[in-house]
PyMOL Python script that loads the backbone (N, CA, C, O; Angstrom):
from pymol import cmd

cmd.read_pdbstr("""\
ATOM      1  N   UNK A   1     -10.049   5.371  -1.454  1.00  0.00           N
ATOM      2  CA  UNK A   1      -9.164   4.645  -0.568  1.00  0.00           C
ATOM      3  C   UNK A   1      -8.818   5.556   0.593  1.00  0.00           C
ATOM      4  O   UNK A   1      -8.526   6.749   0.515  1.00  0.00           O
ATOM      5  N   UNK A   2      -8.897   4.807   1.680  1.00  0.00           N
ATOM      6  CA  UNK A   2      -8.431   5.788   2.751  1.00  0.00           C
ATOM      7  C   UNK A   2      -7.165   5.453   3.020  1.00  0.00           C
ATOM      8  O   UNK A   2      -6.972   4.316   2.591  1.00  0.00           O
ATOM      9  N   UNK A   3      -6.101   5.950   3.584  1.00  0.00           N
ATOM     10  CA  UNK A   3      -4.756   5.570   4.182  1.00  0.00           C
ATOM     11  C   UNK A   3      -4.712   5.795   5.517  1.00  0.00           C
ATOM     12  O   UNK A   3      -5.450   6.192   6.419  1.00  0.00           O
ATOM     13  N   UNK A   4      -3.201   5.272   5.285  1.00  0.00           N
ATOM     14  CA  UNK A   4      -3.213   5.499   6.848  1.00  0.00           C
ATOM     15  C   UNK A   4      -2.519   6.640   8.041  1.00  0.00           C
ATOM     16  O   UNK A   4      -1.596   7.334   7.613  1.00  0.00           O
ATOM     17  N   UNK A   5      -2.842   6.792   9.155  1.00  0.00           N
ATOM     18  CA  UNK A   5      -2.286   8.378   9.370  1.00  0.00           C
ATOM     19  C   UNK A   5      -1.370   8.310  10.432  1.00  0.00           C
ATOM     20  O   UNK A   5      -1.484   7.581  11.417  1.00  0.00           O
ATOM     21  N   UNK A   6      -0.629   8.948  10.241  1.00  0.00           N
ATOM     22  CA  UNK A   6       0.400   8.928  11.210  1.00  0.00           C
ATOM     23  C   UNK A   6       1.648   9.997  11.085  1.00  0.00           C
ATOM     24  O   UNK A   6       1.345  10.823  10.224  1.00  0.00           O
ATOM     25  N   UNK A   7       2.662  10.206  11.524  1.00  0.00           N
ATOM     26  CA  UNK A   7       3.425  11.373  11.738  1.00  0.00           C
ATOM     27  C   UNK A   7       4.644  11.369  10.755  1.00  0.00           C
ATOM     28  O   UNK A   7       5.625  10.686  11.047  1.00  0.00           O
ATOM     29  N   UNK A   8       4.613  12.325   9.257  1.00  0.00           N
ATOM     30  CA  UNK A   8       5.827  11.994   8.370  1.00  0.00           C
ATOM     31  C   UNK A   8       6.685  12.381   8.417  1.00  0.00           C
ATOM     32  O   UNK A   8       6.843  13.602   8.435  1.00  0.00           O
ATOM     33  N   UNK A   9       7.989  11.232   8.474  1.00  0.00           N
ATOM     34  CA  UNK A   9       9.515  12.029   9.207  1.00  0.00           C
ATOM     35  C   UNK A   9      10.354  11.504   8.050  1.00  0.00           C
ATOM     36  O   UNK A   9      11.581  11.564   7.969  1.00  0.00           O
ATOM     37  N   UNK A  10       9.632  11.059   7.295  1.00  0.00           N
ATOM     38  CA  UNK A  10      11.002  10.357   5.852  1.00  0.00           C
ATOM     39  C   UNK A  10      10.399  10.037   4.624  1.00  0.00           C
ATOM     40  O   UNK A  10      10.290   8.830   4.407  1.00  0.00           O
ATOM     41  N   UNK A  11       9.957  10.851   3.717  1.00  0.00           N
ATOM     42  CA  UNK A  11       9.637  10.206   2.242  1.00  0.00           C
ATOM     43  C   UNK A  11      10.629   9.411   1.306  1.00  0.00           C
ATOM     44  O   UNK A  11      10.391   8.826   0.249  1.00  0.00           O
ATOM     45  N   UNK A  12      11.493   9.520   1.814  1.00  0.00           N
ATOM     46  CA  UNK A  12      12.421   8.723   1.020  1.00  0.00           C
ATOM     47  C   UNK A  12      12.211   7.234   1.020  1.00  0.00           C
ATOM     48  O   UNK A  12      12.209   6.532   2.031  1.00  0.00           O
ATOM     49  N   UNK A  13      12.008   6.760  -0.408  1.00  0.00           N
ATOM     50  CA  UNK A  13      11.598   5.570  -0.719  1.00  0.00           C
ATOM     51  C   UNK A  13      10.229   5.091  -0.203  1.00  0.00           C
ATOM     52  O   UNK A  13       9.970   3.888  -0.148  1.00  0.00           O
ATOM     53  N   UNK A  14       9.413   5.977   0.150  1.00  0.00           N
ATOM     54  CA  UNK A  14       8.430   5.503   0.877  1.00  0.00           C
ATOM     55  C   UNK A  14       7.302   5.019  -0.098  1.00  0.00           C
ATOM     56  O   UNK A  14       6.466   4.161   0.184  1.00  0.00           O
ATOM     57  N   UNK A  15       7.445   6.013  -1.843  1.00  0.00           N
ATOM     58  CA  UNK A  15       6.009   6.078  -2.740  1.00  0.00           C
ATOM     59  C   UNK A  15       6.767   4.546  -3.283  1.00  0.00           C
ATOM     60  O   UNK A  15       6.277   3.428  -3.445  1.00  0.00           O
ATOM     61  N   UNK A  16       8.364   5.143  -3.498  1.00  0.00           N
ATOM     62  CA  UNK A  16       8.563   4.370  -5.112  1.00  0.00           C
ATOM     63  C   UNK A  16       9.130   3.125  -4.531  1.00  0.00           C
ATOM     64  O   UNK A  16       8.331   2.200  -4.678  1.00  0.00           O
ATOM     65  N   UNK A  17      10.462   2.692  -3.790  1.00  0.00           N
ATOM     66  CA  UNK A  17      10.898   1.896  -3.255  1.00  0.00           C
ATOM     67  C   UNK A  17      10.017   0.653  -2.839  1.00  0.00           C
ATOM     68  O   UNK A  17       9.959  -0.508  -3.246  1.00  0.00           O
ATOM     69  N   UNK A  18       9.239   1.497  -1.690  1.00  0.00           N
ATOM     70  CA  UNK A  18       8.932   0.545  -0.503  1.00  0.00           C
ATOM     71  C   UNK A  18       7.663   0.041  -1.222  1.00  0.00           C
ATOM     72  O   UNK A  18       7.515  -1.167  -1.405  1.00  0.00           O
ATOM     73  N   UNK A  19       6.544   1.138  -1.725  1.00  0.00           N
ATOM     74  CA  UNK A  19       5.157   0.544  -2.282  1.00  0.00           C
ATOM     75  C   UNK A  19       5.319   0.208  -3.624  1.00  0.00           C
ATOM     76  O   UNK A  19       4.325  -0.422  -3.984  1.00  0.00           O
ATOM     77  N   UNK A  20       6.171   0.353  -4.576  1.00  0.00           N
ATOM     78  CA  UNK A  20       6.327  -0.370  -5.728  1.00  0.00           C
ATOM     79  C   UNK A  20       6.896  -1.694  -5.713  1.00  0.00           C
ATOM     80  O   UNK A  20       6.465  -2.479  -6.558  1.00  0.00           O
ATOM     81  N   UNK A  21       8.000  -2.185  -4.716  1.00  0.00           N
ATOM     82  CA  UNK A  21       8.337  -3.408  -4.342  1.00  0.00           C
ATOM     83  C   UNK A  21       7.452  -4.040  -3.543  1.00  0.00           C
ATOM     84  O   UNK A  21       7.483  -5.218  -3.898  1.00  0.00           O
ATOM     85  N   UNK A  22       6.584  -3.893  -2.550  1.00  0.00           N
ATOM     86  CA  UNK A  22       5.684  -4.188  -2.165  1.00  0.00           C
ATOM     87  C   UNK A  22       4.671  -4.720  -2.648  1.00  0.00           C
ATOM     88  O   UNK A  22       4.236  -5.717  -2.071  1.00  0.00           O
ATOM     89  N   UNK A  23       3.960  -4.200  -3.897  1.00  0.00           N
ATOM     90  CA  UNK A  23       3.068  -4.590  -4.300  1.00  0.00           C
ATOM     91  C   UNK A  23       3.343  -5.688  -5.793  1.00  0.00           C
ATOM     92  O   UNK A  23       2.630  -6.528  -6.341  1.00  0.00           O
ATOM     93  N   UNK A  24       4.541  -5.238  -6.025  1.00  0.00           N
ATOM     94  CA  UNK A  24       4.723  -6.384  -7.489  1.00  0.00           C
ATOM     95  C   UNK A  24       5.430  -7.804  -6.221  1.00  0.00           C
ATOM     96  O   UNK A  24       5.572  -8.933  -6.690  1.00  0.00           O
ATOM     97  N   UNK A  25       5.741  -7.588  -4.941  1.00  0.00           N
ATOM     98  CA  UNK A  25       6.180  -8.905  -4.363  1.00  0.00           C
ATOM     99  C   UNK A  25       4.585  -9.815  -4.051  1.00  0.00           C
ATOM    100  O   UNK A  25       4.267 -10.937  -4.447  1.00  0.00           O
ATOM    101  N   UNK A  26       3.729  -8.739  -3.120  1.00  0.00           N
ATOM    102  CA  UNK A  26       2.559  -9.578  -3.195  1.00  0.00           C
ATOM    103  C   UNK A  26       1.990 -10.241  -4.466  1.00  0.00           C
ATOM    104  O   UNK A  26       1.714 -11.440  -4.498  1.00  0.00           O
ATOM    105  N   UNK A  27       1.772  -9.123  -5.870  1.00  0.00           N
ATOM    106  CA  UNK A  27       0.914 -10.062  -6.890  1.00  0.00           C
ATOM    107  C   UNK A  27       2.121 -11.164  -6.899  1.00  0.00           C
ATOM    108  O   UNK A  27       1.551 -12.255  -6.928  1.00  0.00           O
ATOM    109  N   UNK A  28       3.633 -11.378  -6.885  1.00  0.00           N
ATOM    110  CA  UNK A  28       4.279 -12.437  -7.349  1.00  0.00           C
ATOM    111  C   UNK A  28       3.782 -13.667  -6.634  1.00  0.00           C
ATOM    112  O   UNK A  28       3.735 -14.740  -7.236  1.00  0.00           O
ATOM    113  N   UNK A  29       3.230 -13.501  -4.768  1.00  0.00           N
ATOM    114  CA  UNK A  29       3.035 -14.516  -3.961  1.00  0.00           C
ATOM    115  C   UNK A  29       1.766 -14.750  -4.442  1.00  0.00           C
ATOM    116  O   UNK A  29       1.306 -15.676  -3.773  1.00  0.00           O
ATOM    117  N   UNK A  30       1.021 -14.404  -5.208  1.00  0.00           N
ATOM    118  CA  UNK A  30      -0.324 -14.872  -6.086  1.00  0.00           C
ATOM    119  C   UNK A  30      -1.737 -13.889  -4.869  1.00  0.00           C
ATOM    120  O   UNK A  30      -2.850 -14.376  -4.669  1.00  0.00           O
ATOM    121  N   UNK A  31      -1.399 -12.898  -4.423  1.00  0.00           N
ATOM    122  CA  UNK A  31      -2.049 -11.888  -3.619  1.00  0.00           C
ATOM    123  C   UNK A  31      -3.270 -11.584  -4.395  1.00  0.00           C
ATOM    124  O   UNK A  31      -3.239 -12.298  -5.398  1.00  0.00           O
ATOM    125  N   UNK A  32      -4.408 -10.794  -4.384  1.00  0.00           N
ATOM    126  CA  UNK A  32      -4.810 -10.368  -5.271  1.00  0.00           C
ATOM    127  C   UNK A  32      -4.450  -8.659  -5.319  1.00  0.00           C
ATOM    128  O   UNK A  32      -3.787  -8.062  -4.470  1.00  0.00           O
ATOM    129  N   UNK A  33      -4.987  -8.148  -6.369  1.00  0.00           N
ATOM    130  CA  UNK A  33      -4.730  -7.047  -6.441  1.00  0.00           C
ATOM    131  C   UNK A  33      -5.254  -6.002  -4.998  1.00  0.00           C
ATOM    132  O   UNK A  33      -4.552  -5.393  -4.191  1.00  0.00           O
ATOM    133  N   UNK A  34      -6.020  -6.060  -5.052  1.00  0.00           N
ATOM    134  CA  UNK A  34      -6.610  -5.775  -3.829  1.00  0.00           C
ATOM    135  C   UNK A  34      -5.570  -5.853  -2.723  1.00  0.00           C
ATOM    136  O   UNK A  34      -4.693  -5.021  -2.490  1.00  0.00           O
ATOM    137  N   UNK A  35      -5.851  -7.160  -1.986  1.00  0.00           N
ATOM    138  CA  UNK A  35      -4.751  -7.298  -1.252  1.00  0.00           C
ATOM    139  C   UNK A  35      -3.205  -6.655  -1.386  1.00  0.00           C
ATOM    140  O   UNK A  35      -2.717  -6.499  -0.267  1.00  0.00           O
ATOM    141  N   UNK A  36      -2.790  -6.462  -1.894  1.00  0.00           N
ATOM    142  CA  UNK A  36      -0.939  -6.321  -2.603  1.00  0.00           C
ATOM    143  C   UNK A  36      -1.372  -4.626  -3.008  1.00  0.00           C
ATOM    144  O   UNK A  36      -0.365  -3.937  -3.175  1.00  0.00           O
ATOM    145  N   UNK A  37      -2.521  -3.975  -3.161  1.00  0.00           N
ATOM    146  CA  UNK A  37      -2.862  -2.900  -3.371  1.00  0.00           C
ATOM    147  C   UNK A  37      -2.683  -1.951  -1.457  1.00  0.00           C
ATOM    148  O   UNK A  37      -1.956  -0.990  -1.209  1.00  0.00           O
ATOM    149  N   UNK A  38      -3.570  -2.649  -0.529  1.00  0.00           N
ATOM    150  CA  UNK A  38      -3.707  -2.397   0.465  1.00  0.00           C
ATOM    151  C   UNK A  38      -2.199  -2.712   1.297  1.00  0.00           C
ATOM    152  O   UNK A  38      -1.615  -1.799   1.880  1.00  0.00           O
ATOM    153  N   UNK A  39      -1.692  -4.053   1.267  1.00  0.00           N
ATOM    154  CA  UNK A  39       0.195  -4.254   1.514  1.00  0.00           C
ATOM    155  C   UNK A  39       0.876  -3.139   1.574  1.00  0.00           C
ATOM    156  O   UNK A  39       1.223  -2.578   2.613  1.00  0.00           O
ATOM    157  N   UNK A  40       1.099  -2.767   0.416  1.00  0.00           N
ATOM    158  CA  UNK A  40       2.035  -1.762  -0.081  1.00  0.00           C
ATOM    159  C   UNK A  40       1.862  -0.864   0.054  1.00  0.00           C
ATOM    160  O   UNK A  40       2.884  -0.205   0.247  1.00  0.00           O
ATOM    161  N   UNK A  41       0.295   0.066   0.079  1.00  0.00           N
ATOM    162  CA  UNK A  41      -0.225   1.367   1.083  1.00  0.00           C
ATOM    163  C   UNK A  41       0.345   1.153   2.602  1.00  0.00           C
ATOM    164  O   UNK A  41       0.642   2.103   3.325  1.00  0.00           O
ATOM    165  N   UNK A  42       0.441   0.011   2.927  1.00  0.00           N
ATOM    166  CA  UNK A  42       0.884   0.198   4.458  1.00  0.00           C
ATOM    167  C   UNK A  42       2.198   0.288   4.609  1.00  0.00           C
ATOM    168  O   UNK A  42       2.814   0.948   5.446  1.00  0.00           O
ATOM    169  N   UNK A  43       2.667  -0.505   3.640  1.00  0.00           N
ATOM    170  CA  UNK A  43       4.546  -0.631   3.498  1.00  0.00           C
ATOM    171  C   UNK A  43       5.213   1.102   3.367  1.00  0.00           C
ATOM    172  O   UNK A  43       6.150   1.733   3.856  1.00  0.00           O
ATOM    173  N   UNK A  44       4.105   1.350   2.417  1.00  0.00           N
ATOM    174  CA  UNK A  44       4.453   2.745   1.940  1.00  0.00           C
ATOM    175  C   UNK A  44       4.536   4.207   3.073  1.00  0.00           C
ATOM    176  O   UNK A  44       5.245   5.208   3.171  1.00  0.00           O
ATOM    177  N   UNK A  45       3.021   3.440   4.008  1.00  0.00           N
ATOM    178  CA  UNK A  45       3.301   4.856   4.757  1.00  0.00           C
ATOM    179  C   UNK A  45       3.930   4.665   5.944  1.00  0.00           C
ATOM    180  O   UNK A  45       4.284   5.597   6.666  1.00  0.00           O
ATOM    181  N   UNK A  46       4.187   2.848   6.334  1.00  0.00           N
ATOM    182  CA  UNK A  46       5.174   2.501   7.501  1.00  0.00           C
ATOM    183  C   UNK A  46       6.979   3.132   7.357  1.00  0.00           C
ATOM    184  O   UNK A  46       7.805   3.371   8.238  1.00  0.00           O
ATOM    185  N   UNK A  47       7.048   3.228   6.003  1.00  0.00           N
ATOM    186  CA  UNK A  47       8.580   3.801   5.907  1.00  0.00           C
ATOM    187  C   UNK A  47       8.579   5.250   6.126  1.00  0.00           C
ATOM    188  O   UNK A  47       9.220   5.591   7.120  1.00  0.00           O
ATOM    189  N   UNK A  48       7.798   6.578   5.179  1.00  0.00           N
ATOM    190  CA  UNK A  48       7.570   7.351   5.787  1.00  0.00           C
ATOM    191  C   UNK A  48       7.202   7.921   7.098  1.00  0.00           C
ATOM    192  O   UNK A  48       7.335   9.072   7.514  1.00  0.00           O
ATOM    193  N   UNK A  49       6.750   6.952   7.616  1.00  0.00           N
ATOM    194  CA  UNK A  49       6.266   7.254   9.341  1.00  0.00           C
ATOM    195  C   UNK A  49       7.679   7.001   9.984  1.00  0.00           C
ATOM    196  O   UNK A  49       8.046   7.507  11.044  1.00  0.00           O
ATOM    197  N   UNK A  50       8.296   6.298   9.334  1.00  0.00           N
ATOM    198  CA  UNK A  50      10.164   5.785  10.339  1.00  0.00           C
ATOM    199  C   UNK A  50      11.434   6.646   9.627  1.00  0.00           C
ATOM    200  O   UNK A  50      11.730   7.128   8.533  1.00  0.00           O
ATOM    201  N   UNK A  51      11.980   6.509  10.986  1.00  0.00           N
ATOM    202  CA  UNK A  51      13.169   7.591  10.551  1.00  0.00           C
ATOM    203  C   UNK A  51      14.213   6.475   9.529  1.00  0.00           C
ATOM    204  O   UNK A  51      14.922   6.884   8.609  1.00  0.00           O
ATOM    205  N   UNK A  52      14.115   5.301   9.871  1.00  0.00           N
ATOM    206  CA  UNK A  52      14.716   4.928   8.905  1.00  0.00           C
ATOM    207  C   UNK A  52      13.903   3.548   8.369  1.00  0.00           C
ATOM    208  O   UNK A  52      12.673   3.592   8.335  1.00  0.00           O
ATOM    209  N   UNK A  53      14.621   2.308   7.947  1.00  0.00           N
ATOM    210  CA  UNK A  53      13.634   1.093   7.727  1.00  0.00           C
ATOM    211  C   UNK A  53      12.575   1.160   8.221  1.00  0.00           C
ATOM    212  O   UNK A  53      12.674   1.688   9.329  1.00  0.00           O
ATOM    213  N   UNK A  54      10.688   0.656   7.753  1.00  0.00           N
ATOM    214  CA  UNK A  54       9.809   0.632   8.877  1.00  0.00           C
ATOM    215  C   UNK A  54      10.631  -1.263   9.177  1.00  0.00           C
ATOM    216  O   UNK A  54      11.623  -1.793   8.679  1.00  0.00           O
ATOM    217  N   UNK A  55       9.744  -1.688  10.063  1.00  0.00           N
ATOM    218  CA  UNK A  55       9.702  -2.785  10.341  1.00  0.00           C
ATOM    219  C   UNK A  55       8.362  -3.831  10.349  1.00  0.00           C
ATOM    220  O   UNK A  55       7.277  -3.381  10.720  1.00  0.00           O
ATOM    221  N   UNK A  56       8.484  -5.220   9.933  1.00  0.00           N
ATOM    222  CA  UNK A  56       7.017  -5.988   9.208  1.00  0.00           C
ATOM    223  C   UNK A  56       6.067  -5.812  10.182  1.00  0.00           C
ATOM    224  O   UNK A  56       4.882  -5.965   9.885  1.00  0.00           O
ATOM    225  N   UNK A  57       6.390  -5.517  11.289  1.00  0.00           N
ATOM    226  CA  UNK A  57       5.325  -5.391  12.286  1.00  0.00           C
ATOM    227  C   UNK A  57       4.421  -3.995  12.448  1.00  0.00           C
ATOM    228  O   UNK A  57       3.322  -4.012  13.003  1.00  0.00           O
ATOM    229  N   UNK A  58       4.948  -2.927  11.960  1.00  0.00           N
ATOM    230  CA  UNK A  58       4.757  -1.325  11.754  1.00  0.00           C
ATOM    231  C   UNK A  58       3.564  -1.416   9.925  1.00  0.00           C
ATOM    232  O   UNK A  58       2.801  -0.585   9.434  1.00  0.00           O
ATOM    233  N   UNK A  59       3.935  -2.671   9.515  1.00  0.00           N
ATOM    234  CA  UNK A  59       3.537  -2.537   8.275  1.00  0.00           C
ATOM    235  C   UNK A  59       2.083  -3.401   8.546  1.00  0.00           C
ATOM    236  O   UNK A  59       1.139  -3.062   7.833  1.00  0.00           O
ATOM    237  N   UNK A  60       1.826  -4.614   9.644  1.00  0.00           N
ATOM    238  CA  UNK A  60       0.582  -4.726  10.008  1.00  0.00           C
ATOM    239  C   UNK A  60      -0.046  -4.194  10.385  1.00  0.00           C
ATOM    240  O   UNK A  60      -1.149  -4.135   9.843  1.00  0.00           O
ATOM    241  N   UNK A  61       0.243  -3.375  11.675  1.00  0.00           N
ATOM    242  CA  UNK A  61      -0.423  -2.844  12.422  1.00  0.00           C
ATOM    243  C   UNK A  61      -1.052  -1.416  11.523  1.00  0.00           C
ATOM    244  O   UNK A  61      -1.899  -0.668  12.011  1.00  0.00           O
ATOM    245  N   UNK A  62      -0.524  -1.250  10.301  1.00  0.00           N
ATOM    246  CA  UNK A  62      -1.470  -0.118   9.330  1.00  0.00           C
ATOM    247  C   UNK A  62      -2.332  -0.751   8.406  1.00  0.00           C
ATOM    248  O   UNK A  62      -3.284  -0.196   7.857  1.00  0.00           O
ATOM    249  N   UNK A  63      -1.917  -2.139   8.214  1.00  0.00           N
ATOM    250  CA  UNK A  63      -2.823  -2.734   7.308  1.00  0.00           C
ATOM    251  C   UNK A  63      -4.111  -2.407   7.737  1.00  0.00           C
ATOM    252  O   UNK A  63      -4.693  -1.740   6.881  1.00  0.00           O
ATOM    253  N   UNK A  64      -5.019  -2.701   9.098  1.00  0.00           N
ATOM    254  CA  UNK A  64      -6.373  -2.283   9.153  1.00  0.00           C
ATOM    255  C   UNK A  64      -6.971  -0.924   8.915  1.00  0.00           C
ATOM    256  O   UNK A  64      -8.164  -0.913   8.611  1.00  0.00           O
ATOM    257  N   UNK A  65      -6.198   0.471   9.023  1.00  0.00           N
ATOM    258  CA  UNK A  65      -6.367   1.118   8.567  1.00  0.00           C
ATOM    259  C   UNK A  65      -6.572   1.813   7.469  1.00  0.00           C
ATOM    260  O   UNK A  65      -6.983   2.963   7.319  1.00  0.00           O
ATOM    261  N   UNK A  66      -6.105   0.652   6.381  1.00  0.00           N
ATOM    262  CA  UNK A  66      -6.490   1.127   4.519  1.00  0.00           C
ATOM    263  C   UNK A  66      -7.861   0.224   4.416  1.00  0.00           C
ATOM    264  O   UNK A  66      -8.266  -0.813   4.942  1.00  0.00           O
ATOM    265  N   UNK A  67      -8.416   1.280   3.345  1.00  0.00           N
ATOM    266  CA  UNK A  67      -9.502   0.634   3.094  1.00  0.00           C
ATOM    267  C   UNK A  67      -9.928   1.196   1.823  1.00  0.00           C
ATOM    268  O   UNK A  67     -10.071   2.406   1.642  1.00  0.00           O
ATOM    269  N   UNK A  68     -10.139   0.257   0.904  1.00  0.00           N
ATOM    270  CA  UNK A  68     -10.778   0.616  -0.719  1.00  0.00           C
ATOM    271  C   UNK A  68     -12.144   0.828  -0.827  1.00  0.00           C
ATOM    272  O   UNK A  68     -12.993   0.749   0.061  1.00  0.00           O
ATOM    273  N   UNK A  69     -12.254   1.064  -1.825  1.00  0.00           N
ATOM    274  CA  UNK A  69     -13.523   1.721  -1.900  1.00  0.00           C
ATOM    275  C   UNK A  69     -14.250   1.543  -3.557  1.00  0.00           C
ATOM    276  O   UNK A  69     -14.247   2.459  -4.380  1.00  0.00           O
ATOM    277  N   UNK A  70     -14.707   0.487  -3.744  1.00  0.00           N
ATOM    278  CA  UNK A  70     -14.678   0.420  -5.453  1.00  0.00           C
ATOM    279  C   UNK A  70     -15.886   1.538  -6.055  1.00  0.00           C
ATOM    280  O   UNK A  70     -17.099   1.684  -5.898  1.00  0.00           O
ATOM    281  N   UNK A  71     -15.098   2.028  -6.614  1.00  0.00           N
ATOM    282  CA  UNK A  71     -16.249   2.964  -7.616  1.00  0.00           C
ATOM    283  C   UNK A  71     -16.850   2.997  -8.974  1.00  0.00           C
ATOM    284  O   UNK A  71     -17.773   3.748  -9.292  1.00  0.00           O
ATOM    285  N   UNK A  72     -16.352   2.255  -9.649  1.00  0.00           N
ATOM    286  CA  UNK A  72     -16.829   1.599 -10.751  1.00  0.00           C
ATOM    287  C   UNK A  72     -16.330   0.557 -11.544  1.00  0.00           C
ATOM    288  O   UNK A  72     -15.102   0.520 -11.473  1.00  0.00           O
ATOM    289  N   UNK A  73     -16.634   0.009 -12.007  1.00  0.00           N
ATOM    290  CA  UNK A  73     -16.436  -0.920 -13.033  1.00  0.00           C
ATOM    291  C   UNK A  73     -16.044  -0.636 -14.688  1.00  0.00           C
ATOM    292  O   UNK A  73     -16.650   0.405 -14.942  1.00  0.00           O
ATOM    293  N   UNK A  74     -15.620  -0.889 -15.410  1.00  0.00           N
ATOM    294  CA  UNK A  74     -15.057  -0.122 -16.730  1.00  0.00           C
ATOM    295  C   UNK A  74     -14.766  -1.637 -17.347  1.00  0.00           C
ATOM    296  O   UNK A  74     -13.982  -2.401 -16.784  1.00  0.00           O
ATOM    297  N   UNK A  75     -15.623  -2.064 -18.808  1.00  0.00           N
ATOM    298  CA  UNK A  75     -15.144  -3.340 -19.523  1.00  0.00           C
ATOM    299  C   UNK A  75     -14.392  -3.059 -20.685  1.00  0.00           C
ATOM    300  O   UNK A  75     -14.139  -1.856 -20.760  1.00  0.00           O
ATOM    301  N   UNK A  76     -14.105  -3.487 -21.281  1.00  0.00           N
ATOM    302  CA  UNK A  76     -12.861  -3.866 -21.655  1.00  0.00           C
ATOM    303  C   UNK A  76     -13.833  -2.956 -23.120  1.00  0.00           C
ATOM    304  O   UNK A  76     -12.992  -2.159 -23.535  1.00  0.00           O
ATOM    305  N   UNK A  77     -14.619  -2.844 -23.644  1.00  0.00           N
ATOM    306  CA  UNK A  77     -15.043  -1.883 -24.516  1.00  0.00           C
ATOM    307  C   UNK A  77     -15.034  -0.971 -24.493  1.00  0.00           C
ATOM    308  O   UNK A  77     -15.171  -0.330 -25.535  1.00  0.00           O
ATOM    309  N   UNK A  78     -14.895  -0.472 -23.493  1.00  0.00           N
ATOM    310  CA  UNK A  78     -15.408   0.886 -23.332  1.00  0.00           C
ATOM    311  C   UNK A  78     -16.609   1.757 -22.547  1.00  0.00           C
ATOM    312  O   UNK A  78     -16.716   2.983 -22.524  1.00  0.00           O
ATOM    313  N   UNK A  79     -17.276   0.998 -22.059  1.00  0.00           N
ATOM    314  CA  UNK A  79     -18.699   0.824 -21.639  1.00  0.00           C
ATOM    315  C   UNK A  79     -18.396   0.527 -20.054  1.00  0.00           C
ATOM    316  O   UNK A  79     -17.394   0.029 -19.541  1.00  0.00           O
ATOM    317  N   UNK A  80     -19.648   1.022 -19.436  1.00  0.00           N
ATOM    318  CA  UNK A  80     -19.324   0.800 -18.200  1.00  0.00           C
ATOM    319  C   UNK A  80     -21.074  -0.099 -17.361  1.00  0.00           C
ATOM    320  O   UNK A  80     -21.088  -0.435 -16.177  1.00  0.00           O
TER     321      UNK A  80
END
""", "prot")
cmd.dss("prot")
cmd.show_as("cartoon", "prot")
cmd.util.cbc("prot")
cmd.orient("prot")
């Protein structure tokens, strides 16, 4: 996964707050993981990038900058 880059002036609430609420609000709006995975990377590093609240618009404009990267697959046996 890549993130996104920009200048850090506040970790506070940025991992646990902002991207843990973030991402259990998207899966609630029926998001996929994926999606609500990538959300909340942006939510996460839009608050750290702001001295205080980010704002929903600070949290789009990073959305294009995350990007996943799938590396494997793993079933439910054990087996890949």
């Amino acid at each position: 996964m890549s993130s996104a880059n920009g200048q850090v002036v506040n970790t506070a609430c940025a991992g646990g707050d902002a991207m843990l609420s973030t991402f259990i609000g998207k899966l609630e709006q029926n998001h996929s993981l994926e999606d609500a995975l990538i959300y909340s990377s942006a939510a996460g590093a839009a608050t750290a990038f702001s001295k205080g609240l980010c704002s929903l618009s600070h949290i789009q404009a990073l959305i294009p900058a995350i990007q996943l990267e799938k590396i494997k697959e793993e079933s439910f046996d054990g087996t890949y």
